[in-house]
Structure formats: structure tokens, C-alpha cells
C-alpha positions as a printed NumPy array, in Angstrom:
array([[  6.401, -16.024,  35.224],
       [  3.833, -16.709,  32.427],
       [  1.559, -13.646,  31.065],
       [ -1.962, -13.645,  33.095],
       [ -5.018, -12.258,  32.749],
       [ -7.994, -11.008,  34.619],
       [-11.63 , -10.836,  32.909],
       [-13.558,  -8.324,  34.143],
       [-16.978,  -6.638,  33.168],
       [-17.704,  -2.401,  32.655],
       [-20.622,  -0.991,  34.272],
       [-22.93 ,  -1.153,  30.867],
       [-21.72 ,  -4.856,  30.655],
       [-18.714,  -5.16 ,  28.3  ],
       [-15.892,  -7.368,  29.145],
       [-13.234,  -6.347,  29.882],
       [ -9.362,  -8.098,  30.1  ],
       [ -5.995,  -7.371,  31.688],
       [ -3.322,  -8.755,  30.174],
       [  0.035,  -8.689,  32.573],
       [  3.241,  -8.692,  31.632],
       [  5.478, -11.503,  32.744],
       [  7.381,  -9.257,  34.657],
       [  4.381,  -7.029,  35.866],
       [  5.022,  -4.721,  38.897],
       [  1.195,  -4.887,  39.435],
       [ -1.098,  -6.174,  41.701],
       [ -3.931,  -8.484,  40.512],
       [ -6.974,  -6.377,  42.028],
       [ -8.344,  -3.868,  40.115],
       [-10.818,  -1.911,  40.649],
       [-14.892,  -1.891,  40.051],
       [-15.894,   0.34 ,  37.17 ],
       [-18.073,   2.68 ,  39.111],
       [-19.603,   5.011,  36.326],
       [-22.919,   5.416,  35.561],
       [-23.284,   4.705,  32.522],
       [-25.967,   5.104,  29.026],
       [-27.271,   2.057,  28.238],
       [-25.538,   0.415,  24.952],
       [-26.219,   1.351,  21.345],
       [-28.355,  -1.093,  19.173],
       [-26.428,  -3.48 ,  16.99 ],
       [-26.148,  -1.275,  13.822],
       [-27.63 ,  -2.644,  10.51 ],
       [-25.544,  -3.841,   7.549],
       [-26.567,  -3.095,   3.964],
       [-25.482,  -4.839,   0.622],
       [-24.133,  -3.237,  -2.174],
       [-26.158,  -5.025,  -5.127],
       [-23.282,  -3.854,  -7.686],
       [-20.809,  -5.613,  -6.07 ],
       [-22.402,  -7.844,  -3.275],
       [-20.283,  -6.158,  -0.438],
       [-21.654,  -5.503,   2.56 ],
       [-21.428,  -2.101,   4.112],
       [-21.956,  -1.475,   8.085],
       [-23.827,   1.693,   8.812],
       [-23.178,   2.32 ,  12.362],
       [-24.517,   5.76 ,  13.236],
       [-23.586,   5.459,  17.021],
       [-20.073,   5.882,  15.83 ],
       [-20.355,   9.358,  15.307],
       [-20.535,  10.373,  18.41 ],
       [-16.985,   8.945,  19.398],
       [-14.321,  10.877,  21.089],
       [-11.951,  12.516,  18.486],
       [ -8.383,  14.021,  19.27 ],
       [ -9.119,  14.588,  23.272],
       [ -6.369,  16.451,  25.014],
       [ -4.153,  14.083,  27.181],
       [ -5.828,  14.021,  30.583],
       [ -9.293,  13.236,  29.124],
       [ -7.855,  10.367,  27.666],
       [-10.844,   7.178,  27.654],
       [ -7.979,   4.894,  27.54 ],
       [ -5.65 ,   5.526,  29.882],
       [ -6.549,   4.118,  34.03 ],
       [ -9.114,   6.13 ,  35.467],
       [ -8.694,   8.728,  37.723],
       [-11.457,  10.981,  39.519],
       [-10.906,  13.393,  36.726],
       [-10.864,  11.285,  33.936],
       [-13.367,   8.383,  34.618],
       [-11.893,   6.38 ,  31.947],
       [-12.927,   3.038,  30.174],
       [-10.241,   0.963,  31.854],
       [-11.092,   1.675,  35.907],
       [ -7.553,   0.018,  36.781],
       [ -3.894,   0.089,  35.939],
       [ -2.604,  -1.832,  33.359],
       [  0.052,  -3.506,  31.099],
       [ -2.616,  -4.149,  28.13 ],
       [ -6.103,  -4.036,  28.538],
       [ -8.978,  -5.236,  25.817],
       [-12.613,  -4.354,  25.953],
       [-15.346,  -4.12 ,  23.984],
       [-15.839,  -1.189,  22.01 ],
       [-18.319,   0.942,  23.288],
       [-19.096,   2.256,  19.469],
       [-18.743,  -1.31 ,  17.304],
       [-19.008,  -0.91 ,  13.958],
       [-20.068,  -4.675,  14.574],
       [-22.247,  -6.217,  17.424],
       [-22.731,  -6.29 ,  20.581],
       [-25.575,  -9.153,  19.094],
       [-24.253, -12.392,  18.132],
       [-25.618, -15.023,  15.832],
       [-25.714, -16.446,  12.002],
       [-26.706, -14.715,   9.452],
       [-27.556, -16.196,   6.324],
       [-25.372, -13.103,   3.666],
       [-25.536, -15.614,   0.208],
       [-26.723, -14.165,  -2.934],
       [-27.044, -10.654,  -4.083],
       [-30.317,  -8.601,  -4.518],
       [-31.641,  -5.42 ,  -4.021],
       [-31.958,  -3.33 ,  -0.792],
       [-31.043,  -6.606,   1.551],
       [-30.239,  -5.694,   4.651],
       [-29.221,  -7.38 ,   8.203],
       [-28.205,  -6.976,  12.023],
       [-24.088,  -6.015,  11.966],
       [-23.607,  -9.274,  14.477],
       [-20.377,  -9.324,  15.652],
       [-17.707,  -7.907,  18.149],
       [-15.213,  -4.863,  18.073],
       [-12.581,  -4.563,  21.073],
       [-10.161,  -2.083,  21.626],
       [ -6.668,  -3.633,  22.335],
       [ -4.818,  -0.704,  24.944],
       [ -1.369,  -1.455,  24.161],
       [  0.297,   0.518,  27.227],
       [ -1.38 ,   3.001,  29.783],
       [  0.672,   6.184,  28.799],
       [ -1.453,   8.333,  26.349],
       [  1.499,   8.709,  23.761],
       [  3.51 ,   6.276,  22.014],
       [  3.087,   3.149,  19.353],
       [  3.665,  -0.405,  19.225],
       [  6.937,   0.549,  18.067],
       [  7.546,   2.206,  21.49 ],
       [  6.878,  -0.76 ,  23.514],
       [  9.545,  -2.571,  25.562],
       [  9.825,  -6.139,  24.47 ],
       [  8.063,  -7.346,  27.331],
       [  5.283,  -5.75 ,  26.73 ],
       [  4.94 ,  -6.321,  23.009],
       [  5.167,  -9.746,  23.868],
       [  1.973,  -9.701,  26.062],
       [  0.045,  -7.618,  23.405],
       [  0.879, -10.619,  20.767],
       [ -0.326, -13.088,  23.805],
       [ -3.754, -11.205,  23.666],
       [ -4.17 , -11.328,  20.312],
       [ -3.451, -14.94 ,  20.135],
       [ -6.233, -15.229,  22.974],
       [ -8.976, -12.882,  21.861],
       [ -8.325, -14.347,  17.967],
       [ -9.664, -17.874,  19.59 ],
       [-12.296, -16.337,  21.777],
       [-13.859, -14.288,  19.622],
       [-13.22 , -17.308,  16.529],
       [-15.401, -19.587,  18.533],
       [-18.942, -16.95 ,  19.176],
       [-21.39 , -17.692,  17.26 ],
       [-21.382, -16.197,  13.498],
       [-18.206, -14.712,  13.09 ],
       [-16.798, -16.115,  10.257],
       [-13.2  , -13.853,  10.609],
       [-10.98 , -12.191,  13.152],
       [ -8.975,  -8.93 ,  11.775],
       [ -6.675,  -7.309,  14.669],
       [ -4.634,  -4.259,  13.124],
       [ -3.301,  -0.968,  14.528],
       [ -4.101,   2.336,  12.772],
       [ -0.85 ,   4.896,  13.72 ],
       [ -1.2  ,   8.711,  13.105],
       [ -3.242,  11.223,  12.288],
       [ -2.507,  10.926,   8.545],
       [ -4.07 ,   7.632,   9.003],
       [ -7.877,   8.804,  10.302],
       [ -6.695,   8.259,  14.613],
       [ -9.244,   9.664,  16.993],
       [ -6.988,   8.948,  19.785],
       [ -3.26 ,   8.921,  20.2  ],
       [ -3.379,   6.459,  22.974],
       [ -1.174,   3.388,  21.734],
       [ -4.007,   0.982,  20.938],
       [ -5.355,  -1.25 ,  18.266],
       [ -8.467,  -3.15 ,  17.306],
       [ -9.972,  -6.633,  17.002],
       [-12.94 ,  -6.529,  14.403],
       [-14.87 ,  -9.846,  14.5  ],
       [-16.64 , -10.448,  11.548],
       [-19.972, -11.722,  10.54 ],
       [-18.556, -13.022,   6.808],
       [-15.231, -13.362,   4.879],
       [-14.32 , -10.004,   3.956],
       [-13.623,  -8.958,   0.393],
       [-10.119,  -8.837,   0.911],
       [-10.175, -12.725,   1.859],
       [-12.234, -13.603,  -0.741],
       [ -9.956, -12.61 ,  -3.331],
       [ -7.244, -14.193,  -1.477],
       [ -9.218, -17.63 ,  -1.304],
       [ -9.68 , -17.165,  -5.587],
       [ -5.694, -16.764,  -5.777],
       [ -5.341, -20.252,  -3.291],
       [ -8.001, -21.843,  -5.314],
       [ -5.738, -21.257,  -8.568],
       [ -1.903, -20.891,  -7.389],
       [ -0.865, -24.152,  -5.436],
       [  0.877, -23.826,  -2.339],
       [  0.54 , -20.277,  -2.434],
       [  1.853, -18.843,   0.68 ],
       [  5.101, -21.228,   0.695],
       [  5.627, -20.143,  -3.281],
       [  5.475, -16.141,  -2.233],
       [  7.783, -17.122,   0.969],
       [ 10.204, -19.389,  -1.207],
       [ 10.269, -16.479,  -3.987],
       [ 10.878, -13.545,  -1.685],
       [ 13.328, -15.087,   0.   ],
       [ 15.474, -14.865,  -2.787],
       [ 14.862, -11.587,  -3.643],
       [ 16.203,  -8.416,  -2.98 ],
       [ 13.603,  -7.392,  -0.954],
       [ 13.48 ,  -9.11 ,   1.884],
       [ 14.278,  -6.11 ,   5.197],
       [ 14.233,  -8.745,   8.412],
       [ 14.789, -12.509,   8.61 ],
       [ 14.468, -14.48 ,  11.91 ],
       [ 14.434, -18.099,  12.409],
       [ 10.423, -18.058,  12.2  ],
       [  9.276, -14.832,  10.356],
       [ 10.348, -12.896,   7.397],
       [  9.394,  -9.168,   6.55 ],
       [  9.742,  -8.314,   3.128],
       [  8.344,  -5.313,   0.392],
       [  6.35 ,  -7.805,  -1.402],
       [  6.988,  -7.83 ,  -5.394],
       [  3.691,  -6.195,  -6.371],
       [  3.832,  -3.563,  -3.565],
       [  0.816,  -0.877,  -3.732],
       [  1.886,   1.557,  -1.299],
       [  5.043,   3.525,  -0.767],
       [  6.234,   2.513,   1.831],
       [  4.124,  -1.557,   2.055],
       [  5.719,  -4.515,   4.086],
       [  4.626,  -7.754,   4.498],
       [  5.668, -11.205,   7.114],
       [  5.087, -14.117,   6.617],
       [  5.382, -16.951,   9.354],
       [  8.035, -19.884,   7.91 ],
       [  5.41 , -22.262,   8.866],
       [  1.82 , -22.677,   7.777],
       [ -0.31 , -21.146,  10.776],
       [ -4.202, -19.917,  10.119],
       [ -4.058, -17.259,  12.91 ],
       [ -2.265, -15.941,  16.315],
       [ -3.629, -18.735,  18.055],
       [ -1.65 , -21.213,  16.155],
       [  1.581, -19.64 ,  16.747],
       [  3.732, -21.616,  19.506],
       [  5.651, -19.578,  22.068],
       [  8.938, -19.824,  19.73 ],
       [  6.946, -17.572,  17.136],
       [  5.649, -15.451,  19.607],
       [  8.884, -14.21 ,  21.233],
       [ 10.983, -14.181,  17.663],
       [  7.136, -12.291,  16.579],
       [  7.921,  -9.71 ,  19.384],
       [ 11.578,  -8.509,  18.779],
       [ 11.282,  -8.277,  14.685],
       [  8.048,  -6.434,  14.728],
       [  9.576,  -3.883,  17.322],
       [ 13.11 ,  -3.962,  14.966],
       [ 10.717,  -3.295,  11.912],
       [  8.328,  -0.59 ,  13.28 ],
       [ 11.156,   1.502,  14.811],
       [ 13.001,   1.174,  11.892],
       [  9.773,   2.42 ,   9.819],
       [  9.497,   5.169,  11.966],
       [ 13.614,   5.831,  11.294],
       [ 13.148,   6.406,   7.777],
       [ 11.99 ,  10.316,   8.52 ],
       [ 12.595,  12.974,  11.447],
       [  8.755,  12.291,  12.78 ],
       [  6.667,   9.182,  13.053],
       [  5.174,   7.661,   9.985],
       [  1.637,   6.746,   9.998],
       [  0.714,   3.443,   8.576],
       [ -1.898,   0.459,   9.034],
       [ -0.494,  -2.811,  10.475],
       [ -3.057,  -5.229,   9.206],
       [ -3.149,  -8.73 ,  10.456],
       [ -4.599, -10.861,   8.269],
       [ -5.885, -14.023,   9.448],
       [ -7.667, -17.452,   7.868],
       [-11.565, -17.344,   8.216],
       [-12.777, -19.486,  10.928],
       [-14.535, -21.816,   8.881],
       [-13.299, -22.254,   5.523],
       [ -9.891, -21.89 ,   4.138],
       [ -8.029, -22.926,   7.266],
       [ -5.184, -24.762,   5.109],
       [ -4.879, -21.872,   2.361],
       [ -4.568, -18.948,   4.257],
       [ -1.637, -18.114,   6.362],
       [ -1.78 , -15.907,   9.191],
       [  0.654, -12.699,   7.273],
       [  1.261,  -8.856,   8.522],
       [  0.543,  -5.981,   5.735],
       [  2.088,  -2.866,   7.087],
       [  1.215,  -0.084,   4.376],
       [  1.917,   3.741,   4.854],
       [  0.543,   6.877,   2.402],
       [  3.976,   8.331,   3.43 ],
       [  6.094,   8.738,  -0.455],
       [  8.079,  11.636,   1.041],
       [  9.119,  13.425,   4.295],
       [  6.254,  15.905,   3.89 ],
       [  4.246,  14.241,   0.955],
       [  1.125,  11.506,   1.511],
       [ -0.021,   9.355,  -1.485],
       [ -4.256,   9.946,  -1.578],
       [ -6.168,   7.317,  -3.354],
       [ -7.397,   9.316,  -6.532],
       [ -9.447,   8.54 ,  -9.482],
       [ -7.438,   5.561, -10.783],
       [ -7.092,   3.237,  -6.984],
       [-10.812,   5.072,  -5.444],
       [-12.813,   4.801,  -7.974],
       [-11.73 ,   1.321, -10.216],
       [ -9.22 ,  -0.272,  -7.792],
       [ -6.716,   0.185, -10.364],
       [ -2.925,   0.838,  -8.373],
       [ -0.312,   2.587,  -9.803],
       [  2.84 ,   2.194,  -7.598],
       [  5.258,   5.546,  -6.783],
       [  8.322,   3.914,  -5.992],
       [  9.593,   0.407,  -7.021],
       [  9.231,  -2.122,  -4.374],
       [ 13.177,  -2.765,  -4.639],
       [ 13.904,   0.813,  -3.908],
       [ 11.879,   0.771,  -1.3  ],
       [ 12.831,  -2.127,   0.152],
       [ 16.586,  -1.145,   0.109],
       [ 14.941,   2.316,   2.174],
       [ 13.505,   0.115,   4.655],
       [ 16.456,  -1.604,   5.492],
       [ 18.6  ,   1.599,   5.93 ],
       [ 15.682,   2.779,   8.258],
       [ 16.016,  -0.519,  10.488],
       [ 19.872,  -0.546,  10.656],
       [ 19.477,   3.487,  11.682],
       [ 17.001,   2.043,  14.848]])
């Protein structure tokens, strides 16, 4: 049976979308999201930095977010008379809009060119909250392979929805995973930020392209015959990359040039599901408790760039010890300047152990 999904809409509006398993044990009714509920927050405002032409978000609203609630006050697990939740139904994996986006809930083009002082402009956009499974603990690591393999599905379909509103110009999904990390809630989950530009991060990436010919196949080609490759499939490879910033920093690469998740065929999707599990749980081997990290999923802009970017995952952790974290000081905070703990072939070599222990 193929994955399915129901759209659905909260009682302020949002949309909301259940995702089923191929082998769900659920019905397809779910329920009406009965609260009653404040009206939405205004789209927060974005400011540029004139030093560096960035442009920051200021989203006030997002203050006022639940932090660290105890189990059975979870907002993301199904509802229940005593926790009216944000997801009124069971589920396998749910997406909704954020009720606190750091971007949106207006859409539209903005013109961001140039660089001046005090310019400022509506954070258009979306944020949605990806629920990977309805039990308040866990990780994507601690999904079943069935169900990893519907939460790839939904980011394949929300990365083309949300690629085709008007004025987003990028689609980030990426899982932040422990405390260590700056989690409000331990519910597995992730996020979807839609963009209303190329982000910074891109934009450097697109200079590198711009310079380095076939750039993505040159890093694959040169990685591959390296020591630090930790996974190979038949489609993916995970690998410490050679210029690692983190201590513990891992990086796949599709074999084949694809922009984003919805360019992935169902071949790369179910190889996709078993070596991120293998690689996660063997992250989370490497100590006696859970690492915290950032799964990043970086994806080509909508717009520009399509045949220079490849859809790649950046896994990075703090973590350079059992009970040590690496904190961005003077040298990375302040002037971007890295200075690596651990060589990426060590670490590499760590990895691996960690994934043959899982």
C-alpha cells in the first residue's frame, strides 16, 4: 500500500497533514480540531544587517512558545481532553503550520536587493512542524523503517508545496535533537522553514559552484576515496567531510545530481530511509546517552541554482567528549573563523565504530 495523506485545517486556520504509513493500523477519519482558539500572530518583520546585508527575522510572538512541558501536556502528541493538543487525531506523521513562524503566515515577493540602512520588510514565508511519531520521547533515530520512510515522503511533498507559494525562494527541513542543542520540546519532530531569499549559507555555496566545476560530483568522487567515508549504499554516501568544523560533522551526498527531496525517486527514498536510521543510531552509539546534533537538509533554491546545488545532509554535533560540548567562542562567534578539535579522519574512524556498535 502506498503512503497517503489527509489535509486538514486547525481551528485558527493552519493546515494541517497526516502522513500514513504504508502499513498504517489507522483509520482515515480524524477528528475536527475543536479548540477555541487566539487569533494568529502578525507576520513578524525582517530587518537587514547593513554590515553584512543579512537579513535577520525578529519574531517576538516566538517568545511565548512552550518550553520543556512535562509529558502529558505535550502540544504534539494526539489530543486528548486533558491535553487539547495541536494535532486533534492519531497519527503516523503529522505536519502543520507553526503556530509561532519565525516566517509567515503572509505570502508574497519581496524585492531584498541591495544593502542600506534600517531597511526593513514583512518575514513572508511558512514554518511547519514535521511530528515524526505520536509518542512524546524518541528521535528520528528511533523510528521503525516504516515510518522513517513516510517522514522522507513528507518532506519530499511539503519541499514541492511549499517550493511553488509565492516568494519563497528556499526550502530548509532539519531536525534539532537535545537539549544541548536549544529543544523546547522532546517530542520527535522537525521543521520545514520556507524562505523568503537564498540564505547566507547558499549563497556562499552558489560562489564555490560559480568557481569549482562540477562541484558536488568532485567532493563525491574525492570522498569516496578517502578514509572517511562511514556508510555507502547504492544511492547515498555519508562521509566526515575533509574540512569538517564540528566534532562530531557528517555529511550525504545523493550519487546522482538531485536539487531537493522532491527529485528523489522511490529507489533513493527507501535506500534514504535505512542509512539515515543505520547512521543516527550509530551517532547516538558513540556515548552511553543520546547525542544532540542538527540534521540539516540542505536543498537548491527554487529559482536559481537548480543544476549547482545538490540536495546533501549536514549532521553536526557540539558533542567532543562524553561529558564535554564545543561552544562557539571568540574565534567561530565573533569572525567565523573555525578551528577544528579532532581531525576529520579520527573522527570518521569513531563514527564508524559507533554504527557497527548499532
Amino acid at each position: 500500500m502506498p503512503i497517503t495523506r489527509h489535509d486538514h485545517h486547525l481551528a485558527d486556520g493552519r493546515e494541517l497533514f497526516y502522513f500514513d504509513d504504508a502499513d498504517t493500523q489507522l483509520s482515515a477519519e480524524r477528528a475536527i480540531d475543536t479548540r477555541v482558539l487566539e487569533p494568529r500572530p502578525e507576520t513578524a518583520v525582517m530587518r537587514q544587517d547593513v554590515l553584512t546585508g543579512e537579513w535577520i527575522s525578529i519574531a517576538a510572538a516566538r517568545q511565548n512558545r512552550a518550553f520543556l512541558p512535562p509529558a502529558h501536556l505535550d502540544p504534539l502528541a494526539p489530543s486528548t481532553p486533558a491535553n487539547p493538543s495541536e494535532v486533534p487525531s492519531n497519527y503516523d506523521v503529522a505536519v502543520f503550520e507553526n503556530k509561532s513562524p519565525s516566517f509567515g503566515p503572509a505570502l508574497g515577493a519581496v524585492d531584498l536587493h541591495g544593502v542600506g540602512f534600517e531597511r526593513s520588510h514583512p518575514s513572508v514565508g511558512r514554518c511547519e512542524v514535521v511530528c515524526f511519531d505520536p509518542a512524546s520521547e524518541g528521535s528520528f533515530g528511533s523510528l521503525s523503517a516504516s515510518r522513517a520512510r513516510t517522514v522522507i515522503e513528507a518532506w519530499a511533498q511539503r519541499t514541492e508545496a511549499l517550493s511553488a507559494m509565492d516568494g519563497v525562494e528556499q526550502v530548509f527541513p532539519f531536525e534539532n535533537r537535545g537539549e544541548a542543542i536549544g529543544v523546547t520540546l522532546h517530542h520527535p519532530h522537525g521543521q520545514i522553514y520556507a524562505y523568503p531569499y537564498v540564505t547566507p549559507r547558499t549563497q556562499r555555496l552558489l560562489a564555490s559552484a560559480a568557481v569549482v566545476p562540477n562541484l558536488f560530483e568532485g567532493i563525491l568522487e574525492r570522498e569516496l576515496a578517502s578514509e572517511r567515508v562511514v556508510l555507502r549504499g547504492e544511492h547515498w554516501t555519508a562521509f566526515v567531510p575533509f574540512a569538517a568544523r564540528w566534532p562530531i560533522e557528517v555529511h550525504m551526498l545523493p550519487h546522482r545530481h538531485v536539487p531537493d527531496f522532491a527529485a528523489l525517486d522511490d529507489a533513493e527514498k527507501d535506500e534514504l530511509s535505512r542509512l539515515y536510521l543505520q547512521l543516527l543510531r550509530g551517532i547516538d552509539a558513540l556515548y552511553d546517552t543520546p547525542t544532540p546534533y542538527i540534521a540539516a537538509w540542505h536543498q537548491a533554491p527554487v529559482t536559481i541554482g537548480r543544476d549547482a546545488v545538490r540536495l546533501m545532509l549536514q549532521l553536526t554535533s557540539p558533542r567532543r567528549a562524553e561529558n564535554k560540548l564545543k561552544y562557539l567562542a571568540g574565534s567561530e562567534a565573533a569572525m567565523g573563523a573555525w578551528i577544528g578539535d579532532v581531525t576529520p579522519e579520527a573522527t570518521a574512524a569513531f563514527v564508524r565504530e559507533g554504527i557497527a556498535r548499532a
